[in-house]
N, C-alpha and C positions, 0 to 999 in steps of 0.2 A: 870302105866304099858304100855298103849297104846302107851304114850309118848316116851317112851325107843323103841320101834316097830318104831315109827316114825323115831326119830334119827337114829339109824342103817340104815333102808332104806335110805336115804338123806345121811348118810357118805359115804355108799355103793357107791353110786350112783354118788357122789362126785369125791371119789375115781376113778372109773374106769374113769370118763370124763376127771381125769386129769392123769391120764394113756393115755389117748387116745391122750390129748394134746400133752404129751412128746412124744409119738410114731410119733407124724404128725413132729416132731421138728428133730427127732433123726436117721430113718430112711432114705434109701439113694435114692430110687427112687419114681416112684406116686406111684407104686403098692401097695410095705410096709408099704406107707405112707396113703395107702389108705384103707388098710385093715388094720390098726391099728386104724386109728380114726374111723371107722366106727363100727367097731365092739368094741370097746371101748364105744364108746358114745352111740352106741344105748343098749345094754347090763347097761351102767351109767344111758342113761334115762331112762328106764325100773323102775330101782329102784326108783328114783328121783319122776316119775310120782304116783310109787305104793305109796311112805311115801307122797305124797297131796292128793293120791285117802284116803288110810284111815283115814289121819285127816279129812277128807271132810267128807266122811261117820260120822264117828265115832261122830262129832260135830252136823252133823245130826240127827242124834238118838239123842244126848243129848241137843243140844242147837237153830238149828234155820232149816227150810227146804232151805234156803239159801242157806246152806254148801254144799248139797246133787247137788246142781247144777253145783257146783264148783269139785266137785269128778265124777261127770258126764264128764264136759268138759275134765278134764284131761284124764279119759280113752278115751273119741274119741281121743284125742291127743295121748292119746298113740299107737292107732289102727293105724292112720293116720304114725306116726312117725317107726310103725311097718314094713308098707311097704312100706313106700318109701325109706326112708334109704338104705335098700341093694337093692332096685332099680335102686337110682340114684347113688350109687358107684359101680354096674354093667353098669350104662350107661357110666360114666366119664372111667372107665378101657378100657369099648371096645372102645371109642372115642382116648384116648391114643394107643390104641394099635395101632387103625388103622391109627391115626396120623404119628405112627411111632418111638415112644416111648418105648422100648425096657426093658425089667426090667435088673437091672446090676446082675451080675453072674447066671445068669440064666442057669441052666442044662438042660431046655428041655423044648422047646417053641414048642407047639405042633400046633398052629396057623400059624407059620413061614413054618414050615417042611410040611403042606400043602396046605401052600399057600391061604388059607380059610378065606381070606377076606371081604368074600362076602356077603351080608344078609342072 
């Protein structure tokens, strides 16, 4: 039963990262491309981290205090991966922006109109 918990997490999680990959491939400027792998992958790793945290736990309780360490690390990695992810694809967009990177078809660049470059 646990197992089938497990799988699903890890497909899950599989899944959107390789969503996230064809969104980085498929899209046409950083923005799309940047809000697509990132919210992709981090939404992927979530899963990914939860199907190691509970075989970790789970082997825990049945088989060695080992495991339990290893379900440990992963949730600080996930905590870790929680916030930097949309940290540092908020820092890469403002660095594009102010670069001078423009998103293509854009209806309303609210940064542009005034002028709000500034820190």
């Amino acid at each position: 039963m646990i197992d089938t918990v497990i799988y699903i997490f890890l497909a899950v999680g599989v899944f959107f990262n390789g969503l996230g990959s064809f969104g980085l491939i498929r899209f046409p400027d950083v923005y799309t491309r940047l809000h697509a792998s990132t919210k992709c992958t981090t939404f992927g790793s979530i899963f990914t981290s939860l199907g190691v945290i509970t075989y970790g736990f789970y082997h825990w309780h049945v088989d060695s205090a080992s495991y339990g360490v290893l379900a440990i690390h992963a949730f600080i990695a996930l905590l870790a991966l929680v916030i930097t992810n949309p940290t540092g694809a908020h820092a890469i967009a403002r660095a594009a922006h102010r670069s001078g990177v423009y998103p293509k078809r854009a209806v309303v660049d609210k940064l542009k109109e005034k002028g709000d470059l500034s820190d």
